[in-house]
N, C-alpha and C positions, 0 to 999 in steps of 0.2 A: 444349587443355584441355577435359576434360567438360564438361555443361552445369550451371547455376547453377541450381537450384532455390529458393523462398520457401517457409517455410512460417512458420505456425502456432504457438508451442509450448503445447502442453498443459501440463495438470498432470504428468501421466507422460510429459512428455518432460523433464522439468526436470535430473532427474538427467543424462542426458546430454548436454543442452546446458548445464548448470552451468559446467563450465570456460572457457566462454566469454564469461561473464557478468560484468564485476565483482565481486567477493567483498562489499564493502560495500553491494552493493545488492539482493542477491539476495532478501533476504526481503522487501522493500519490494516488489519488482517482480511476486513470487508472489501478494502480499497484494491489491496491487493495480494489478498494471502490467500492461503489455503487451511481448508477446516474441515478436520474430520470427528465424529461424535460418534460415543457408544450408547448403546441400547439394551438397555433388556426390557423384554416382551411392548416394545415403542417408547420406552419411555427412556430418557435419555438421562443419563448416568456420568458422564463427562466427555473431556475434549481435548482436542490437541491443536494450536493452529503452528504456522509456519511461512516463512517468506525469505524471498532470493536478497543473499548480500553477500560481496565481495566471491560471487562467481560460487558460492554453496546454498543448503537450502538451511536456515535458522528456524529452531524449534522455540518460539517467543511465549506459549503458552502452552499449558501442562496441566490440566485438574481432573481429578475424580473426586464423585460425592463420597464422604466420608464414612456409610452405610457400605460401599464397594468396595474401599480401598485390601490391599492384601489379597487381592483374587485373579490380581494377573490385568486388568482391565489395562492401566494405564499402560502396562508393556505392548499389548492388542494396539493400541491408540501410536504408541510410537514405531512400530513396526508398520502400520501402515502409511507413516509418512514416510518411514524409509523406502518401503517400496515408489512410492510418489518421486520419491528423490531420484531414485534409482531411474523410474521411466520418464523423467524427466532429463534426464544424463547429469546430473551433475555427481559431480566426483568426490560429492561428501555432503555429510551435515552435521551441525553441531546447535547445541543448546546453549544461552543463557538465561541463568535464574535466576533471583531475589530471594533466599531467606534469614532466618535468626537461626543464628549460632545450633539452637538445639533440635533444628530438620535439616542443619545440616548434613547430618552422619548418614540420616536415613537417607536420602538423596544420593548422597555419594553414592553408597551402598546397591542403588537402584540401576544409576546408569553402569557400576561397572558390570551387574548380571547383564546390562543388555549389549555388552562391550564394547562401551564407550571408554573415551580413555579418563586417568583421575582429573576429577573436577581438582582446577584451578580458579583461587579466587584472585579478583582480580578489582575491580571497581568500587566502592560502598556509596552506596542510594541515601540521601538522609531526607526526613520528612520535618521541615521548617515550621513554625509558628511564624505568620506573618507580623504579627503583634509585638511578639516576644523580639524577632529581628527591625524591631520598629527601634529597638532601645538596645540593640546589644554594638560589637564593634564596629560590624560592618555599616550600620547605622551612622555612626558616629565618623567614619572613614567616607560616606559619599557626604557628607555635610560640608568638607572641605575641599569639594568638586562643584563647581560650577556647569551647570547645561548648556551646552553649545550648540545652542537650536540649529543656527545656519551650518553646521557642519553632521545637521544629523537628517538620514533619511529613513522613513519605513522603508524595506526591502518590496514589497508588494507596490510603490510607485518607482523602482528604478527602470530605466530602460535598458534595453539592449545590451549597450557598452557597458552599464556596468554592472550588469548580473552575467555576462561574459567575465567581468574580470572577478567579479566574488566567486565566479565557478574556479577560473584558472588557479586564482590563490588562497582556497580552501578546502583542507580535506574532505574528502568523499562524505565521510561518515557525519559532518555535522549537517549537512543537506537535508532540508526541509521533508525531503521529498520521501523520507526515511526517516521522519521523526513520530514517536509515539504520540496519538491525540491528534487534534487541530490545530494548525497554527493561530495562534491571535495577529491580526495585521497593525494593529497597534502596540502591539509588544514585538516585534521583528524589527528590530534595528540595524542597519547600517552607522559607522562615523566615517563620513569623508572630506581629508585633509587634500588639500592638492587636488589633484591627480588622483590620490591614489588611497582606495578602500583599506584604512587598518584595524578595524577590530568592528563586531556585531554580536546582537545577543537577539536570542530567538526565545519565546516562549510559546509554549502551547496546551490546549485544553485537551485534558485527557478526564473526559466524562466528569466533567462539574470540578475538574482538579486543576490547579495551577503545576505548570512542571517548566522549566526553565532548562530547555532542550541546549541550549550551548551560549557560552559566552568565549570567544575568542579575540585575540590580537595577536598581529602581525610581529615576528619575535623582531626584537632589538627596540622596540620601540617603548614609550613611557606607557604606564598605565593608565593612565588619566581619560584619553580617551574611553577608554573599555569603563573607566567607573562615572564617566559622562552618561554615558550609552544607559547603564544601569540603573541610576540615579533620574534618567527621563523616565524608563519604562515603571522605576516603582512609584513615581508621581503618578505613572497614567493608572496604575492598578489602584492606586487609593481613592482617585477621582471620581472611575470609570468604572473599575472594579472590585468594587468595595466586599461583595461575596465573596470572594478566595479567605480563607481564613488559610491553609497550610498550602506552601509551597514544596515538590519536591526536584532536588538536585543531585547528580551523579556527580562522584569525583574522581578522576583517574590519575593514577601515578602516585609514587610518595611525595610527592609534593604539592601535588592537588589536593590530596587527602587533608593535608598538615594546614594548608591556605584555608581550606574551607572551614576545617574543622574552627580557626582562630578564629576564622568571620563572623561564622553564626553560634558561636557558643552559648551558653544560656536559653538558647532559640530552637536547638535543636528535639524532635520530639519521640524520633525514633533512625534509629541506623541498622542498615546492614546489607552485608555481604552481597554480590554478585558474583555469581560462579559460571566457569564456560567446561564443557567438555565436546568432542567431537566423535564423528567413527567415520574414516576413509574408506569408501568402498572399493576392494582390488581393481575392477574396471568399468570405465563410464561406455557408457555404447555411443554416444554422440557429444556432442561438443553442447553445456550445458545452457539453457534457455534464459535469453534475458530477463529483467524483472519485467517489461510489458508483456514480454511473449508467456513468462510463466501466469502473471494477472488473469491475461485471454485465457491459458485454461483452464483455470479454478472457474472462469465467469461461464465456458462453455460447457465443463461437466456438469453444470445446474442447470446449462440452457436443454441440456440434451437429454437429462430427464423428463422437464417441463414439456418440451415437444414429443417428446413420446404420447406422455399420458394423452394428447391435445390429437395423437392420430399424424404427425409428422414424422416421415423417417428423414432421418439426418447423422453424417457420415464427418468425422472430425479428419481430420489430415494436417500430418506435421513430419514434415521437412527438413533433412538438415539446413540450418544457417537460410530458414525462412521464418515465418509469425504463421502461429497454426491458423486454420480459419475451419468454418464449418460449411459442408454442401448439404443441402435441402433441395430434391427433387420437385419440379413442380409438374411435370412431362416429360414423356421419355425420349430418352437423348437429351433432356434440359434441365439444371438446375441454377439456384441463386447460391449465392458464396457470401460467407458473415466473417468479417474480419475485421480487428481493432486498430483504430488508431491510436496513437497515445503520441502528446505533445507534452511538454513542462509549460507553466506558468507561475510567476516566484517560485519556482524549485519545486512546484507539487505535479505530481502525474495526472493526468486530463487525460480521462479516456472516452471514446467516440467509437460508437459501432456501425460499422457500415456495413448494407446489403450493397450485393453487385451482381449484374444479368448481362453476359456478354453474347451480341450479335455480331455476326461477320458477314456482312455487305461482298458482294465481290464485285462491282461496279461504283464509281463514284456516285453517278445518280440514284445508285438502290440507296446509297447511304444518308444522301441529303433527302431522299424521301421519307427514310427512319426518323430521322431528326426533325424534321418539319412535324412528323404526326407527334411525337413526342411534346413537340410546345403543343401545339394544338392542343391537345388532350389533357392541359393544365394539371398534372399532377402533384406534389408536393419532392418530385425527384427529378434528377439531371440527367444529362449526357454529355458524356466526352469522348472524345477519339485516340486513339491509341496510336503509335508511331506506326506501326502495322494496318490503319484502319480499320481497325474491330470500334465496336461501338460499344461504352462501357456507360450501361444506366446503373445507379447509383443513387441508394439511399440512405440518408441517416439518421443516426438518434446518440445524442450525448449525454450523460452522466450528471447529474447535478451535484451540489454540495451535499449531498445527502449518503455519500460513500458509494454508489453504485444505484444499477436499475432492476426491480423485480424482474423476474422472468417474466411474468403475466404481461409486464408492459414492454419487452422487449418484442413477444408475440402476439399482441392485440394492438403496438403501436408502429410497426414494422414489421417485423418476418410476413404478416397473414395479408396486408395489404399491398406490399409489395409483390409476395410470391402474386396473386391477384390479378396485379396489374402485369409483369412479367409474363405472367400466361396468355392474358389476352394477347401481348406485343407478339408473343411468340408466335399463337395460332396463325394472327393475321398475316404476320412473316409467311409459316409454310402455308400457308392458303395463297398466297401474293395479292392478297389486299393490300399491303402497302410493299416496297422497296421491289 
């Protein structure tokens, strides 16, 4: 057999290594995961992605082509995100997966060679006929529920106060912001009584799929709300969206298992198992990286290929209990610094890349002469002043709905124009043309 190659994957590798990826997780893991692909002789053979929850790194997707499989590949594939894990500090990783009953075994069998501990199953995923649950219990159980328009909100027009209070009074884990697929803004519901938010039901498109990412309520309270909430959003999906034909829904607990399974009986079109397993690494070197700080370096290890090839050298730096960024020399003694913001907006991560070229004035008037050429020169970038008086110019580019930014347009619509214009600023500086 050829040799087994690791890499990388980029943003513009995504399209090709897609098929290898999980379908349900693909947008998640662009957004903010990490993806590594095997090779032999360029041609790509399978995948592995992964992403930060509850303070470890999760292995969300797992495949090799079935021409490869038994040759060690996918072990290559998870040893490489364990190392990822490792120099990332976090102090462990674990797997969840989805199969039937009879890949069970082999799977087990898989992670304990790679000494993980025994898979535990734990959740069952089932795959709904929307049709079929058009006419089964659950059917027949919101017909006796009334919609309570004025007590229902999409979650994508709440304000402030009360996406503050849906954060304070719900678990981590049903958070948008960590859901497989896209949200639908017309399927994310809030009901609120009073005061006070008790139950929401989220749904999201996981590539052409309907998935019904959480339905919760507030414990002690009636149900009615929560099959309010359900009963609006599968009006909207017959209205609006009429092309979902199968819905799929996770169930957790023995009792969630038992609720659902009563719901949608008849309806149901396939089941099965979720299994988690982990491996603790004896010791972390650093205090483990946030999910934006982890996002920034999966986004920077593709940037910092891309600028290689382009004739850019560029130096990554990461910090304990800082957000890594990248330096890009433009002159000596001078570079620009790339580093990510990231905001929430209805619970999704919003990332924002910003270039920065820092001047230090040592006079007040050098400094107001910097700023004045700065407007002058009508650029597409700012200046701000630091508590120190350093001058911080500043440029950016944000992320659209589209899961992230090629590299090509992170370096032909920023890094190349800005480094550019930073160099002139700077020449003129050590010339004392202006400040």
């Amino acid at each position: 057999m050829s040799s087994i190659s690791i890499k990388t994957a980029k943003v513009s590798d995504y399209k090709e290594v897609a098929p290898f990826v999980f379908a349900g997780a693909r947008g998640e893991l662009v957004k903010r995961g990490t993806v590594f692909y095997a090779c032999v002789e360029d041609t790509p053979c399978g995948a592995i992605g992964g992403v930060e929850r509850d303070g470890a790194l999760q292995v969300i997707s797992l495949f090799v082509a079935q021409e490869y499989r038994r040759r060690g590949v996918a072990s290559l594939l998870l040893r490489e995100m364990e190392g990822f894990a490792q120099n990332c500090g976090f102090p462990g990783i674990y797997a969840s997966y989805s199969c039937k009953e009879e890949a069970a075994a082999d799977l087990e069998r898989f992670f304990l060679e790679n000494d993980y501990t025994l898979p535990e199953a734990g959740n069952v995923m089932y795959t709904v006929s929307l049709e079929k649950l058009g006419k089964s219990a659950f059917a027949e159980l919101l017909e006796k529920v009334a919609v309570s328009e004025q007590n229902i909100i999409p979650i994508r027009s709440m304000n402030r106060e009360m996406l503050a209070e849906l954060h304070a009074n719900t678990p981590e884990y049903l958070l948008l912001k960590q859901a497989a697929g896209k949200p639908i803004g017309e399927l994310c519901l809030a009901y609120r009584q009073g005061n006070q938010i008790t139950s929401f039901v989220t749904m999201t498109d996981v590539n052409g799929s309907l998935h019904l990412h959480s339905a919760y309520l507030s414990s002690g309270l009636r149900a009615k709300n929560l099959l309010s909430l359900l009963k609006a959003a599968f009006l909207t999906i017959r209205k609006k969206y009429p092309h979902y034909q199968t819905m799929t829904v996770t169930g957790s607990g023995q009792s969630g298992h038992e609720l659902i399974k009563k719901l949608i009986e008849g309806a149901a079109l396939e089941e099965v198992a979720v299994y988690t397993t982990e491996k603790v690494f004896a010791e972390a070197d650093m205090e483990y990286l946030s999910t934006d700080a982890a996002a920034a370096l999966v986004r920077f290890n593709s940037l910092m290929d891309t600028l290689a090839e382009k004739g850019y050298a560029s130096r990554m730096v990461l910090l304990q209990g800082a957000k890594p960024y990248l330096e890009i020399p433009f002159a000596e003694d001078a570079f620009i610094g790339l580093h990510y913001d990231v905001a929430e907006d209805d619970m999704l991560l919003n990332f924002r890349l910003i270039a920065e070229y820092i001047l230090c004035p040592q006079e007040e008037a050098q400094r107001e002469r910097i700023l004045q050429q700065i407007e002058r020169d009508e650029e597409p970038y700012y200046a701000i002043v630091s508590d120190r008086g350093e001058i911080l110019l500043r440029g950016t580019l944000s992320e659209d709905d589209s899961y992230g930014l090629d590299t090509e347009t992170i370096i032909e619509g920023l890094v190349c124009p800005f480094s550019e214009y930073a160099g002139r600023l700077h020449q003129a500086y050590i010339d004392r043309k202006i400040g």
